[in-house]
C-alpha positions in Angstrom: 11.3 -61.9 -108.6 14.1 -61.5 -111.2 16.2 -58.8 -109.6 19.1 -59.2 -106.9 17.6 -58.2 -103.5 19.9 -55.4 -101.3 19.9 -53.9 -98.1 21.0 -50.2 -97.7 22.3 -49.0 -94.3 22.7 -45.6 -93.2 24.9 -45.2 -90.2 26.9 -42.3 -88.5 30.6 -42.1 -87.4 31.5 -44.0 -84.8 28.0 -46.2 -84.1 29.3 -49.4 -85.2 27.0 -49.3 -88.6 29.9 -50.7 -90.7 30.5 -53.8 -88.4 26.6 -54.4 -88.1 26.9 -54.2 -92.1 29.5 -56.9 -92.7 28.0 -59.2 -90.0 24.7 -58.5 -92.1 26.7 -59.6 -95.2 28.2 -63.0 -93.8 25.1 -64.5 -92.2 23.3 -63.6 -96.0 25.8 -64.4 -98.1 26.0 -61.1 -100.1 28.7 -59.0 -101.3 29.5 -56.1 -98.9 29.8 -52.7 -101.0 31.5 -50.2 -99.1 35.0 -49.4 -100.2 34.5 -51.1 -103.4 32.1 -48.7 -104.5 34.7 -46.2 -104.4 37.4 -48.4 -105.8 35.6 -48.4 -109.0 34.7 -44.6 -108.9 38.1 -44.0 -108.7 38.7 -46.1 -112.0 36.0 -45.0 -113.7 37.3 -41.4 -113.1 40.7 -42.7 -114.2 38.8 -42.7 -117.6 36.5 -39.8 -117.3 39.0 -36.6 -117.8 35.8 -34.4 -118.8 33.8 -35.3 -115.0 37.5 -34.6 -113.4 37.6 -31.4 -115.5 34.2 -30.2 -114.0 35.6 -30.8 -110.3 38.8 -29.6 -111.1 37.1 -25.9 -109.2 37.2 -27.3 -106.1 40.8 -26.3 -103.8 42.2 -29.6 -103.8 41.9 -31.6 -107.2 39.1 -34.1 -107.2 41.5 -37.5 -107.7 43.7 -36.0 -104.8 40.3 -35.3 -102.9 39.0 -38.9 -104.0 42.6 -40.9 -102.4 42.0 -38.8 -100.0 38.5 -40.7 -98.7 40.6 -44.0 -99.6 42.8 -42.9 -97.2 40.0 -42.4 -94.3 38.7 -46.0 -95.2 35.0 -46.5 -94.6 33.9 -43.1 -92.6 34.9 -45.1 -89.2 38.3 -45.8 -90.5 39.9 -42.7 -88.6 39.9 -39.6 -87.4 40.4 -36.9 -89.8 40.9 -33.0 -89.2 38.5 -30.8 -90.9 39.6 -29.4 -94.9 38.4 -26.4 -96.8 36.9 -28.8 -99.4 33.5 -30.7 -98.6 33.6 -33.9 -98.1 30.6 -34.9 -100.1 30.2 -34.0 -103.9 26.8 -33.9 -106.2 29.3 -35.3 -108.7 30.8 -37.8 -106.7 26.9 -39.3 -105.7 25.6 -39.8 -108.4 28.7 -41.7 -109.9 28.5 -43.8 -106.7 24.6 -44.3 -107.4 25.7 -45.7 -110.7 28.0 -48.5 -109.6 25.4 -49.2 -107.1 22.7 -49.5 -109.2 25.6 -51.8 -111.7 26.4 -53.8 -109.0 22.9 -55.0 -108.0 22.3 -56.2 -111.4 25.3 -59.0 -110.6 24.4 -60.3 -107.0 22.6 -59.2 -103.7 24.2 -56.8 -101.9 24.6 -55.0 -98.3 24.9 -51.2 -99.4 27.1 -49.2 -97.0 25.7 -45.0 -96.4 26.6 -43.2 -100.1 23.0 -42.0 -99.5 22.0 -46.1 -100.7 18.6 -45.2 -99.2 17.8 -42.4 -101.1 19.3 -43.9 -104.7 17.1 -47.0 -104.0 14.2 -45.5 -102.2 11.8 -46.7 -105.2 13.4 -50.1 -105.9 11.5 -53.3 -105.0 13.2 -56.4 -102.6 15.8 -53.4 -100.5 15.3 -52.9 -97.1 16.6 -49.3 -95.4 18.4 -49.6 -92.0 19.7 -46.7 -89.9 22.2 -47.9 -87.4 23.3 -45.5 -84.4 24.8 -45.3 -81.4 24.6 -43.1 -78.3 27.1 -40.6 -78.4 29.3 -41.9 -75.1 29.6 -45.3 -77.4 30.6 -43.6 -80.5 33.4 -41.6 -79.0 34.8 -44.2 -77.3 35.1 -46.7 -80.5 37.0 -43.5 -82.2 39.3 -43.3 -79.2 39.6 -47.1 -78.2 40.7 -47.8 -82.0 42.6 -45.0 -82.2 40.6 -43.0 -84.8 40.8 -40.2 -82.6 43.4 -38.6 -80.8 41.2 -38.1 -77.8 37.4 -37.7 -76.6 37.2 -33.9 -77.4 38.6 -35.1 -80.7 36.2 -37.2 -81.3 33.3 -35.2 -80.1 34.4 -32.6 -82.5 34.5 -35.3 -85.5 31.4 -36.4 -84.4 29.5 -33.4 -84.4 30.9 -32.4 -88.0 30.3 -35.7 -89.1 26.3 -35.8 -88.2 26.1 -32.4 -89.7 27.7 -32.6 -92.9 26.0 -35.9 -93.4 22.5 -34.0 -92.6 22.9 -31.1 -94.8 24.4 -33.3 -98.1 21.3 -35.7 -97.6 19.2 -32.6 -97.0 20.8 -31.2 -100.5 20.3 -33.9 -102.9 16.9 -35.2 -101.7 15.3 -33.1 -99.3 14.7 -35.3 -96.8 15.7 -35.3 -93.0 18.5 -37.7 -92.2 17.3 -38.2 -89.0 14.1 -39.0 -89.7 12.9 -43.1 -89.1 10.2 -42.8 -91.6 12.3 -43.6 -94.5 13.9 -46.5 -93.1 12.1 -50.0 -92.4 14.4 -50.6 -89.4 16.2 -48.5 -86.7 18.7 -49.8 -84.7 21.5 -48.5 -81.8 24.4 -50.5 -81.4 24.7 -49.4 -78.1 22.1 -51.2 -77.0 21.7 -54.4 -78.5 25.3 -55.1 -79.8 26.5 -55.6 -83.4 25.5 -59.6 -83.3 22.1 -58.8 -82.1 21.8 -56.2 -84.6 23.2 -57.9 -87.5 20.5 -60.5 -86.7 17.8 -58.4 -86.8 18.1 -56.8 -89.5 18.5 -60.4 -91.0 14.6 -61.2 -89.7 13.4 -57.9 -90.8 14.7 -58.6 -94.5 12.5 -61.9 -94.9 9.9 -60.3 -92.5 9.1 -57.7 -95.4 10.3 -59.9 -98.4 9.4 -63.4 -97.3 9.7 -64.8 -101.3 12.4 -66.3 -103.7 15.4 -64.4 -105.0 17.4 -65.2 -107.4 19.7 -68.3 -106.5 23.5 -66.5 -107.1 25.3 -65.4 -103.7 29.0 -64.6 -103.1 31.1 -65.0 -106.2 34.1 -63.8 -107.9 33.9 -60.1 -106.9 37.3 -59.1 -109.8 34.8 -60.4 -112.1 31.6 -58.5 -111.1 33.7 -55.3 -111.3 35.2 -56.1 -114.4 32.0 -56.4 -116.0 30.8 -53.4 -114.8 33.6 -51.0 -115.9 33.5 -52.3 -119.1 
């Protein structure tokens, strides 16, 4: 086996999946990319004036729309209101795909949502996880963390979340979000707990690819990205 090995997981606002994710990371030793994958989007773009001239149509300019989802963190940093511009881009994806794809060639990694599941579907040693949450759970860690200004605020971010999610996976690959088959493991936070779950997802990775990887783990991440923008 002479590629790095990855796990992708899916998860929706609020459900814990980006906790469950980093837990996943540390008892592994992977890198966790989930931020960082924008981070170098964003400087790629800061080089790419012809892909910011395409996007340029939408109503807010697509470096202002890009700070923007810095700003909101992972999609459970906060509680947002909802904009005239979507929050999910063709253009965007498949620039994400590419660091993905980039960074995998450097180290194992845990892949945070960016559709990781449908950009890796076909790739050998990468288990797919969905991670969810009942919804009494979800708006309560928006409203307990203050991501939310209240439950009916959070309901409301909720609901738009799940179904812009749906409809952008729906766009780009035809598939249901929602449906298990194209994941290897399904989990609800609000059941088993982010520990538990982290751990499981750690058994189902060797249950399905019980061989050797290569050897590299953690390293210098500055490095990694340095190589790849270059």
């Amino acid at each position: 086996m002479s590629q790095f090995p990855a796990i992708t997981i899916s998860r929706s606002l609020g459900s814990g999946g980006t906790e469950v994710g980093f837990l996943v990371s540390r008892l592994l030793g992977w890198h966790f990319c989930d931020r960082r994958i924008l981070r170098l989007v964003s400087e790629i773009l800061g080089q790419s004036t012809a892909s910011l001239a395409r996007l340029e149509e939408h109503h807010q300019g697509y470096l202002e729309k890009l700070f923007s989802l810095f700003a909101m963190g992972t999609p459970e940093a906060t509680y947002t209101p909802p904009i005239e511009i979507p929050m999910y881009s063709r253009e965007l994806f498949d620039l994400e795909s590419k660091v993905i794809f980039k960074l995998l060639q450097h180290a194992p990694s845990v892949v945070m949502g960016r559709g990781g599941f449908i950009t890796l579907r076909d790739r050998a040693a990468t288990l797919h996880v969905s991670i969810h949450s009942d919804l009494a759970f979800r708006i309560q860690t928006l409203v307990g963390r203050g991501k939310a200004p209240n439950q009916d605020a959070a309901r409301q971010a909720i609901i738009s979340s799940d179904q812009d999610r749906a409809a952008f996976i729906k766009e780009i690959s035809g598939l249901d979000w929602h449906d298990p088959k194209h994941f290897h493991i399904v989990l609800d936070v609000s059941k088993y707990g982010y520990e538990a779950c982290a751990k499981m997802i750690e058994d189902e990775f060797y249950r399905h690819f019980p061989f050797e990887f290569p050897v590299q783990r953690r390293g210098p991440e500055d490095e990694i990205s340095q190589s790849i923008l270059e």
